[in-house]
C-alpha positions as CSV (number, residue, x, y, z in Angstrom):
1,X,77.0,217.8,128.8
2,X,73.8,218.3,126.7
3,X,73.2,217.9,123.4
4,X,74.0,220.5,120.7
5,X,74.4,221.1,117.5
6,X,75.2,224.9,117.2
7,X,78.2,226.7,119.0
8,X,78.9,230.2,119.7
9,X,82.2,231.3,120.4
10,X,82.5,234.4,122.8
11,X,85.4,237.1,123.2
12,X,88.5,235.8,124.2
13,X,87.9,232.2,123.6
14,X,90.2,230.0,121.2
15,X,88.0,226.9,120.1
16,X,89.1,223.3,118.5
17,X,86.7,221.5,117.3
18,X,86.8,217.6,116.6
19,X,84.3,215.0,115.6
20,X,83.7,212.8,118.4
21,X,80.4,209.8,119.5
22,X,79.5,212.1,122.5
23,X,79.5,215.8,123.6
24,X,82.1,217.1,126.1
25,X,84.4,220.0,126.4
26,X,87.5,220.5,128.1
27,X,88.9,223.9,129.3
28,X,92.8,225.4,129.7
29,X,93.4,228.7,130.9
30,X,94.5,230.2,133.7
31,X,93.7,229.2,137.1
32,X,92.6,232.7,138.2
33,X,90.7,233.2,134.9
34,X,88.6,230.0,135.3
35,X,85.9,231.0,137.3
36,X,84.8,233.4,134.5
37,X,84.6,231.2,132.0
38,X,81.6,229.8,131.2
39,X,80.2,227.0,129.3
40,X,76.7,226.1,128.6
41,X,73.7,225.0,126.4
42,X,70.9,226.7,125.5
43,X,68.1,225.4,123.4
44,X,71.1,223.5,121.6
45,X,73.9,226.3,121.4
46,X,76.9,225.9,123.4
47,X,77.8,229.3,124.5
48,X,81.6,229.6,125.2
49,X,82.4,232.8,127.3
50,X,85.3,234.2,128.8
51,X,83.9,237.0,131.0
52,X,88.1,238.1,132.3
53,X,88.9,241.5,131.3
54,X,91.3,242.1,128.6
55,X,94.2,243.3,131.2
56,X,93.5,239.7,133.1
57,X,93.7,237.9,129.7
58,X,96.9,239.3,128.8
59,X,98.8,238.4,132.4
60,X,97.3,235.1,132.6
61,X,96.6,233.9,129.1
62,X,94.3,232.7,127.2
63,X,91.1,230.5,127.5
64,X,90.9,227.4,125.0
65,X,88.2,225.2,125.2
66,X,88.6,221.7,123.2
67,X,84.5,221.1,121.8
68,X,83.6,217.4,120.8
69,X,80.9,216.7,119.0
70,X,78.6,213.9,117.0
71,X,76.2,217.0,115.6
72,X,77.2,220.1,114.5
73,X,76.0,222.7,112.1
74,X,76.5,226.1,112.7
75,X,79.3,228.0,114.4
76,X,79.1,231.4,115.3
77,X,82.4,233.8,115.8
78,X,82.1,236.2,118.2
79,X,85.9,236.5,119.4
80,X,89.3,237.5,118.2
81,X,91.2,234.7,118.9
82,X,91.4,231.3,116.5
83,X,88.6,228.5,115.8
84,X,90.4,225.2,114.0
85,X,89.7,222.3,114.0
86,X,91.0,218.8,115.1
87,X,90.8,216.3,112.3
88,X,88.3,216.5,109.6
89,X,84.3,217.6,110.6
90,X,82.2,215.5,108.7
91,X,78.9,216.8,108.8
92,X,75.7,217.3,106.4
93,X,76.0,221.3,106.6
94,X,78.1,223.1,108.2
95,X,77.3,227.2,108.7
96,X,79.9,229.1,109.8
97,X,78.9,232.4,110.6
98,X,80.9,235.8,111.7
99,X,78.7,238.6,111.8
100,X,79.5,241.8,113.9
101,X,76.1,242.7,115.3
102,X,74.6,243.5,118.7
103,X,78.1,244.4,120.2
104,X,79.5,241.6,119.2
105,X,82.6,242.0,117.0
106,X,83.9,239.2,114.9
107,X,87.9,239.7,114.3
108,X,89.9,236.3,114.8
109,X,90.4,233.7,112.5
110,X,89.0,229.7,111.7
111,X,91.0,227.3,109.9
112,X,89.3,224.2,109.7
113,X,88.9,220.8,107.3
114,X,85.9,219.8,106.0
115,X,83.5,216.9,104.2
116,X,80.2,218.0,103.9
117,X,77.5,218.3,101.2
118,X,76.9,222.0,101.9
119,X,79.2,224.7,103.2
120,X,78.0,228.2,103.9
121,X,80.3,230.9,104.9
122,X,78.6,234.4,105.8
123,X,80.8,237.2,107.0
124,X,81.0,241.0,107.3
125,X,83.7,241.2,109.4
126,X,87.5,241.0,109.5
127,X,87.8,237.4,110.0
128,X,90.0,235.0,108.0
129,X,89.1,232.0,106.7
130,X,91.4,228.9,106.1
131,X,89.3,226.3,105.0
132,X,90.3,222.7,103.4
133,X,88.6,219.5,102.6
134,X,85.3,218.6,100.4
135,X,82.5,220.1,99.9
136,X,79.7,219.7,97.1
137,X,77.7,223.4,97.2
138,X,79.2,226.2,98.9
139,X,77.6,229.4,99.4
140,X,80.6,232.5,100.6
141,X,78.6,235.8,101.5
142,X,81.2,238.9,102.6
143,X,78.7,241.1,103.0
144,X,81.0,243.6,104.6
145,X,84.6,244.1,105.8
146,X,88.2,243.1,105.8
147,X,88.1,239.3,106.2
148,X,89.8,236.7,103.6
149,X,88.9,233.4,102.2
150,X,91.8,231.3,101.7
151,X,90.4,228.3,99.6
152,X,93.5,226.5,97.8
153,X,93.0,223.3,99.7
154,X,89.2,223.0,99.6
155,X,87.6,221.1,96.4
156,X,83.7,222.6,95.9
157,X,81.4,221.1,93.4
158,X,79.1,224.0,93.0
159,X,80.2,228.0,94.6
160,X,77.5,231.1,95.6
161,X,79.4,234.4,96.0
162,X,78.5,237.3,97.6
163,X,81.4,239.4,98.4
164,X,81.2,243.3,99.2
165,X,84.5,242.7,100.5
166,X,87.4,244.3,100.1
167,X,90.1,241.6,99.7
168,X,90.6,238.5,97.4
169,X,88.5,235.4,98.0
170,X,90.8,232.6,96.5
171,X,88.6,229.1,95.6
172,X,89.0,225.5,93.7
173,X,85.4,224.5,91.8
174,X,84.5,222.3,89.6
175,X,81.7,222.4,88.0
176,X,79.9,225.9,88.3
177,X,80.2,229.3,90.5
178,X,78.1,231.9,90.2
179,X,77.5,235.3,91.9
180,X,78.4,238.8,92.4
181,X,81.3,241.1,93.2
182,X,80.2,244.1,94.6
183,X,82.9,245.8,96.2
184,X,87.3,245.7,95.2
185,X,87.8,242.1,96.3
186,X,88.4,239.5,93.3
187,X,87.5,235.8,92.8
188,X,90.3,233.8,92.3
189,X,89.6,230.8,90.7
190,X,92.7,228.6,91.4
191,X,91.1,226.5,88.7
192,X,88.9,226.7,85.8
193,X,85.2,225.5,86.7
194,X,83.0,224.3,83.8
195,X,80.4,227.2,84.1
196,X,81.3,230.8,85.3
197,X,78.0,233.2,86.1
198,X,79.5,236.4,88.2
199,X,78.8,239.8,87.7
200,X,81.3,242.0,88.0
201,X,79.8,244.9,89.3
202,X,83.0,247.1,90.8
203,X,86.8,247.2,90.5
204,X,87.0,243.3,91.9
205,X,87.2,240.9,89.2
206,X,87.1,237.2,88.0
207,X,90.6,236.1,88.0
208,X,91.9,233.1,86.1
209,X,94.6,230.9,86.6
């Protein structure tokens, strides 16, 4: 398998991700849905695609591919099904990234843990996000959509927001978070960070615990 350190995850596909010394993937789905499935790398992005119909899907199951990795820093959700991970992903950045663009529609959901110094969510889609672990800045952009960030088990130093979403974004920090709400979705703060800078520029709201 070839290096990577970005992976895009294609309709149909349920990813788990795990730290690991060396690249490799492993693939389970149906035996008359494998030769559609397709794994490769191109100019370090694994592309996971699962080119079954939606009729074939449902008799057969579903395609989930097991991704190990030493690098990673951006993942990008193009499927409906669910990204987690396996174990904690200890990396300098991660990125993870559903945007519906180009055709490509964004509706599943990633529950993952995390240490990293910098965490950036962007989103404007219907995704959920379950995310735990560390992280020392983190930047959450709902630029659009239906999605939710569930943060109660994820300890950030520093928080961004962006949200022009319509639900709550629930988060722990520190230290400072600082931002905009733009749309009917509030900020949660499921505690009380040192220094609070959001505008409040709809119905959504800074809540307090």
């Amino acid at each position: 398998m070839p290096a990577f350190h970005h992976i895009e995850v294609g309709e149909r596909v349920s990813v788990i991700i795990e730290k690991a010394t060396q690249h490799e993937i492993s693939i389970t789905t149906g035996s008359n849905l494998m030769p559609q499935v397709e794994a490769k790398v191109e100019e370090g992005v694994l592309k996971l695609s699962d080119h079954n119909t939606c009729n074939w899907s449902r008799s057969f199951g579903t395609t989930q591919i097991l991704v190990k990795t030493p690098t990673l820093e951006n993942v990008f959700v193009h499927t409906e099904q669910t990204i987690r991970s396996n174990g904690i992903l200890e990396f300098p950045i991660i990125r993870l990234i559903a945007m519906t663009t180009n055709g490509k529609v964004s509706v599943g959901e990633v529950d993952v843990t995390v240490q990293c110094n910098q965490l950036v969510i962007e989103s404007n889609s219907d995704t959920y996000f379950t995310i735990k672990g560390n992280a020392n800045q983190g930047a959450i952009n709902f630029y659009h959509g239906l999605g939710y960030f569930y943060g109660e088990n994820l300890s950030l130093n520093q928080l961004q927001v962006f949200h022009r979403g319509v639900h709550d974004m629930k988060v722990r920090v520190t230290n400072q978070v600082s931002g905009k709400l733009l749309s009917t979705g509030n900020l949660v703060l499921l505690q009380v960070p040192q220094t609070v800078n959001v505008e409040q520029l709809f119905t959504g709201k800074v809540i307090y615990p």
